[in-house]
C-alpha positions as CSV (number, residue, x, y, z in Angstrom):
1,X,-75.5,75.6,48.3
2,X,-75.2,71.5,47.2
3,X,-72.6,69.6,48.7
4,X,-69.8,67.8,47.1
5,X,-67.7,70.0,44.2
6,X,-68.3,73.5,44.5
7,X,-68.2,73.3,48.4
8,X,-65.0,70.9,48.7
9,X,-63.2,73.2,45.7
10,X,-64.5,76.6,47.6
11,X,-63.2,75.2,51.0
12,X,-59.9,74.1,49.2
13,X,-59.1,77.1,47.2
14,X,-59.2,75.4,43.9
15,X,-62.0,74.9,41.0
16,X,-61.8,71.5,39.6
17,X,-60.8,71.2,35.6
18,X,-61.7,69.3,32.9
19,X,-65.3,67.1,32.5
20,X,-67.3,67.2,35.4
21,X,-67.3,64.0,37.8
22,X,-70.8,62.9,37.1
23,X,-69.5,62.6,33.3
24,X,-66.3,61.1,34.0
25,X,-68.6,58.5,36.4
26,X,-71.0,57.9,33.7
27,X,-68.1,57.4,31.4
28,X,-67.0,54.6,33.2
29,X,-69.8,53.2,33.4
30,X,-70.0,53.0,30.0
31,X,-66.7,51.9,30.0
32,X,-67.3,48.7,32.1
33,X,-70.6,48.2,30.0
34,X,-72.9,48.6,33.2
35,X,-76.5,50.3,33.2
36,X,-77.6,52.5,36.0
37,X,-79.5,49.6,37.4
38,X,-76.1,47.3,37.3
39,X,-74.3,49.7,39.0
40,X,-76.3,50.5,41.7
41,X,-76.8,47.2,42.6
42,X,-73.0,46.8,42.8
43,X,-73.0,49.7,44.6
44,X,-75.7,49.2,47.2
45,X,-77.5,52.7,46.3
46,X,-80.6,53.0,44.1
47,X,-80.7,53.9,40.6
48,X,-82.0,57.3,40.7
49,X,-78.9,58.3,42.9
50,X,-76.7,56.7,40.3
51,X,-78.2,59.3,37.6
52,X,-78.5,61.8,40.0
53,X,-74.7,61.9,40.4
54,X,-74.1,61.5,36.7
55,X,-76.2,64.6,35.7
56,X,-74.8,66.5,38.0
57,X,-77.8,67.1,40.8
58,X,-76.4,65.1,43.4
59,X,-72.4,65.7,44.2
60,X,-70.9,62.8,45.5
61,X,-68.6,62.3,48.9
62,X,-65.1,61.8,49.3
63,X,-66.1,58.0,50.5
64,X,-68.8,57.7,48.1
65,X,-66.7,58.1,45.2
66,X,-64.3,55.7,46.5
67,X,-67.1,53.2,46.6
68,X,-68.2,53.5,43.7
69,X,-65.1,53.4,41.8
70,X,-64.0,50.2,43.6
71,X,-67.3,48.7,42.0
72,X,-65.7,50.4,38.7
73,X,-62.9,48.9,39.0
74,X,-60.8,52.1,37.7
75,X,-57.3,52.6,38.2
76,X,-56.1,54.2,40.7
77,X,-54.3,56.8,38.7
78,X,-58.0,57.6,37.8
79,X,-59.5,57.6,41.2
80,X,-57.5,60.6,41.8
81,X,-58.8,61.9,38.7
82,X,-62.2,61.4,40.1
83,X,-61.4,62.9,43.1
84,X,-59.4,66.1,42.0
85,X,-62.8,66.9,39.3
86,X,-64.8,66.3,42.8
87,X,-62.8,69.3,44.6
88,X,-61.1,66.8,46.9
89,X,-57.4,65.7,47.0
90,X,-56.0,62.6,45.4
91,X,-56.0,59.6,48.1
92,X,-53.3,57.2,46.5
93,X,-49.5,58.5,46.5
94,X,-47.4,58.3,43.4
95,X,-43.8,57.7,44.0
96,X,-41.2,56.7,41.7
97,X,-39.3,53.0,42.0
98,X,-36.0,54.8,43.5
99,X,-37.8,56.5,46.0
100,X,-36.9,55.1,49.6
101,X,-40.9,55.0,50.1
102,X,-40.4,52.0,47.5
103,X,-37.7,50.0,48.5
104,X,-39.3,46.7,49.6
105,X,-41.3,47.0,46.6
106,X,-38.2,47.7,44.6
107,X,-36.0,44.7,46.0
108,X,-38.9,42.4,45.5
109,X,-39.0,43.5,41.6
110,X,-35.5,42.2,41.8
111,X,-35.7,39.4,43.5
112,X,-38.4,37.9,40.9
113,X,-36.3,39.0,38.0
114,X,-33.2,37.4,38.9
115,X,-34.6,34.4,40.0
116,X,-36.1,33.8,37.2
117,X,-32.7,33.5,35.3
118,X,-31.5,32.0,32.9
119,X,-35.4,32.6,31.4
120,X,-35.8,36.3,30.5
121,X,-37.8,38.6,32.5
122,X,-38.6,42.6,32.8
123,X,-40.5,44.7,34.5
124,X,-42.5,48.0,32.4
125,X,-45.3,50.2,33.6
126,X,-48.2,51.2,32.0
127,X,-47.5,52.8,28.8
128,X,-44.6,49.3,28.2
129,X,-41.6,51.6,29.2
130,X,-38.8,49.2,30.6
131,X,-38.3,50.0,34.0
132,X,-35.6,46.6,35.1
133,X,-34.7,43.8,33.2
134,X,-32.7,40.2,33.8
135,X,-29.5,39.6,32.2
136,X,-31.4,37.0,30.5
137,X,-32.4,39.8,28.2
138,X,-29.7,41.2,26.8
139,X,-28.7,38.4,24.3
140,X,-32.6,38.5,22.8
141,X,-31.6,42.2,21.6
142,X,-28.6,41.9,19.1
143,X,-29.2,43.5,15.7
144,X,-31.9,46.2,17.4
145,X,-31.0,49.6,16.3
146,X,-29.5,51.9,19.0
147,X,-31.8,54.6,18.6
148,X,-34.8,51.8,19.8
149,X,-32.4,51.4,22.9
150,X,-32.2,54.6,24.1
151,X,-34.5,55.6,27.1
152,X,-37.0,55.0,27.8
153,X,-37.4,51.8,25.7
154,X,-41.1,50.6,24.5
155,X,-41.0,47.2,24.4
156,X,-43.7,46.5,22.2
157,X,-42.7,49.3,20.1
158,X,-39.4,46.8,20.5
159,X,-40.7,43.9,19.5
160,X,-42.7,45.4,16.6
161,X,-40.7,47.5,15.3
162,X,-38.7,46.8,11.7
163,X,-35.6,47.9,13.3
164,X,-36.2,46.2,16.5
165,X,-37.2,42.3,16.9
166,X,-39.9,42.1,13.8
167,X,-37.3,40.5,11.2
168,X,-36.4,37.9,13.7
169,X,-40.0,36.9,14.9
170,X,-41.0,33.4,13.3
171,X,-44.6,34.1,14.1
172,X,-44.8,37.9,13.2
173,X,-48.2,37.7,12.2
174,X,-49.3,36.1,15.6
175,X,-47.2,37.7,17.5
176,X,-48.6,41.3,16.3
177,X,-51.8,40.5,16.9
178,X,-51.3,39.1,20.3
179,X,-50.0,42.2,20.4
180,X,-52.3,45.0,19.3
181,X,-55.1,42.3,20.9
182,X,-53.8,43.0,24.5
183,X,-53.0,46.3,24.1
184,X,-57.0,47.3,22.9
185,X,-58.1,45.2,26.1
186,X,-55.6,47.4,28.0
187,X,-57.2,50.6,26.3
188,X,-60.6,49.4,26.8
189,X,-60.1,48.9,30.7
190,X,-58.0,52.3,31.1
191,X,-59.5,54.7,28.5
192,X,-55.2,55.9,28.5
193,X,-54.7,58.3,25.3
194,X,-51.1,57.7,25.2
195,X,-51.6,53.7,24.5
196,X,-54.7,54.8,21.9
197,X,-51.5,56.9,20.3
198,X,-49.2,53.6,20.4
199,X,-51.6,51.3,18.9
200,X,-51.8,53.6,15.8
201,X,-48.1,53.8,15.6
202,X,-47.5,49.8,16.0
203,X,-50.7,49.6,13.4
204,X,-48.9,51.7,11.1
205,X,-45.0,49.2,10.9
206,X,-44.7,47.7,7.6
207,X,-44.2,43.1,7.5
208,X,-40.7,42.3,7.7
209,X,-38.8,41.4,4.7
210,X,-38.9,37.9,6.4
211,X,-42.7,37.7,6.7
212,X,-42.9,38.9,3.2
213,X,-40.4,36.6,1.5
214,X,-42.2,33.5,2.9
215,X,-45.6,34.6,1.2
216,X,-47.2,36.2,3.8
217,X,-47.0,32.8,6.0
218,X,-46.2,32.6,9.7
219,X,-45.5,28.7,8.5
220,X,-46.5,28.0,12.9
221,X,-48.3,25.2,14.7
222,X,-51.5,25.5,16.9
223,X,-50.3,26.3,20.1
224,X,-52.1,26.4,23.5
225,X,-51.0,29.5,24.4
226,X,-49.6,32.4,21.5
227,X,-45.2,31.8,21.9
228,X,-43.0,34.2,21.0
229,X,-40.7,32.4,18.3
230,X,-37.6,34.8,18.1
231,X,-34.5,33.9,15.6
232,X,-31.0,34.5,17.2
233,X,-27.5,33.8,17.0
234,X,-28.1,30.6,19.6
235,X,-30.8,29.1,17.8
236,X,-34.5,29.4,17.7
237,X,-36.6,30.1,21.0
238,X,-40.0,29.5,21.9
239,X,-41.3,31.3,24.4
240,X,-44.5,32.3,26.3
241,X,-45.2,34.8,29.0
242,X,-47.1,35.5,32.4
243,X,-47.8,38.6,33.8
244,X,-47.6,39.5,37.4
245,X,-48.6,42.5,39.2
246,X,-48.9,43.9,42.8
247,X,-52.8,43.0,43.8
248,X,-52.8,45.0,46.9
249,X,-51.2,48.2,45.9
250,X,-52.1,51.5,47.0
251,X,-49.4,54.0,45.0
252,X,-50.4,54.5,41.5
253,X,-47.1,53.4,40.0
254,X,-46.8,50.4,41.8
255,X,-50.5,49.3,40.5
256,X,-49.6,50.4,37.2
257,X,-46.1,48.0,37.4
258,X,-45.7,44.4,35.1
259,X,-43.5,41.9,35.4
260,X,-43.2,40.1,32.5
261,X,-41.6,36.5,32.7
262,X,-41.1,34.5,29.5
263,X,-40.5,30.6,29.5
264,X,-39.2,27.8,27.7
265,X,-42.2,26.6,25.3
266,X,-39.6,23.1,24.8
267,X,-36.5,21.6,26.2
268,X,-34.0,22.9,23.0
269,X,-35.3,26.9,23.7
270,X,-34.6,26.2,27.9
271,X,-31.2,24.7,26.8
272,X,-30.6,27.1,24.3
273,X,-30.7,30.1,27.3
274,X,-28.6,28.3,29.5
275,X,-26.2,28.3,27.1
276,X,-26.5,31.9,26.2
277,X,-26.4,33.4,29.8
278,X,-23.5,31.3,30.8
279,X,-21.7,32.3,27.3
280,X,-18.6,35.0,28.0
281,X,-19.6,38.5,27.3
């Protein structure tokens, strides 16, 4: 009898589902754009072990599959994937942000939003569901229907949307393709259906009346980075973002958690959000 699958599953009482792990490993392979020969030079093994494990005629240990998906770079959520299809039991915990497990984690979250006030900042997880958000936030979101609003809220579906922020972006055009652009780098690195099933949807929203009336025009500047130019009630903002994530995680949601921070892209947008977080409610 080989080692690897059909031991481990016979040992634990369970038959994997789904593909088999040498597919899912070649997949992500694939994925990453690596031949056998490049990943078994990442790896440290030789090529013929690399396509023995993908076909199936060599079954892979616990550590070894570990290994090599660390050279794969795949998400964690998907190591446990590769695991589970191997017979074994998933390695990396999955709690959720108001488990006591995730507390220091949580606080931190908080921490980085607040202090980034007055400038807006929120947090999302993988699929761009808002999970916190400043109080800097709020005041971007007047005129977005209510239905948008209630849980969980997409943000990009948000920001796209023709009842959410797309009549008041100055730079729709950019904007969406920023947009869709990071989301098919996101899709390309996590192979998740449920963002291929979003980027149809935010393909699919009609230009706002506002794009259209101006000739199909953003009417914007080169920038060095794309800004989000957002029309509201206190004037014009500019504003660009940075992303930060926990590097060292070890539960899957907490790897799969963004912050996203947006800044002043001049002095009248930093002003401008003063202004409007110090302004009575």
């Amino acid at each position: 009898m080989p080692h690897g699958t059909s031991q481990t599953s016979a040992r634990n009482g369970r038959v994997p589902a789904g593909p088999p792990v040498g597919a899912l490993l070649r997949s992500w392979r694939q994925r990453r754009g690596l031949s056998q020969l490049d990943l078994a030079c990442e790896a440290d093994i030789s090529t013929r072990h690399v396509s023995f494990l993908e076909t199936g005629r060599s079954q892979p240990s616990r550590g070894m599959l570990i290994h090599l998906a660390e050279r794969l770079d795949v998400p964690l959520r998907e190591r446990n994937a590769l695991l589970v299809a191997a017979g074994f039991a998933p390695v990396y915990s999955e709690h959720s942000l108001d488990n006591p497990a995730m507390e220091a984690a949580r606080k931190a979250v908080d921490l980085v939003l607040t202090g980034h006030e007055p400038f807006p900042a929120l947090a999302v997880d993988r699929h761009w569901h808002l999970l916190a958000a400043n109080r800097a936030v709020a005041p971007l979101l007047e005129g977005v229907s209510a239905e948008l609003l209630a849980g969980p809220v997409n943000v990009l579906r948000l920001s796209l949307h023709p009842d959410g922020l797309a009549g008041r972006i100055g730079n729709w055009a950019q904007w969406r393709e920023h947009v869709l652009s990071r989301l098919t780098r996101q899709i390309e690195a996590s192979a998740d259906p449920v963002l291929v099933a979003l980027r149809s949807e935010l393909q699919g929203y009609p230009a706002p009346a506002s794009f259209l009336d101006n000739g199909g025009v953003d009417g914007h500047h080169p920038d060095v980075v794309v800004p989000l130019r957002l029309h509201t009630s206190f004037g014009l903002l500019s504003l660009f973002s940075t992303t930060t994530v926990f590097g060292t995680a070890v539960d899957v949601t907490l790897s799969e958690l963004a912050i996203e921070a947006f800044f002043p892209a001049d002095a009248e947008t930093a002003e401008r959000l003063r202004r409007a977080l110090a302004a009575p409610e």
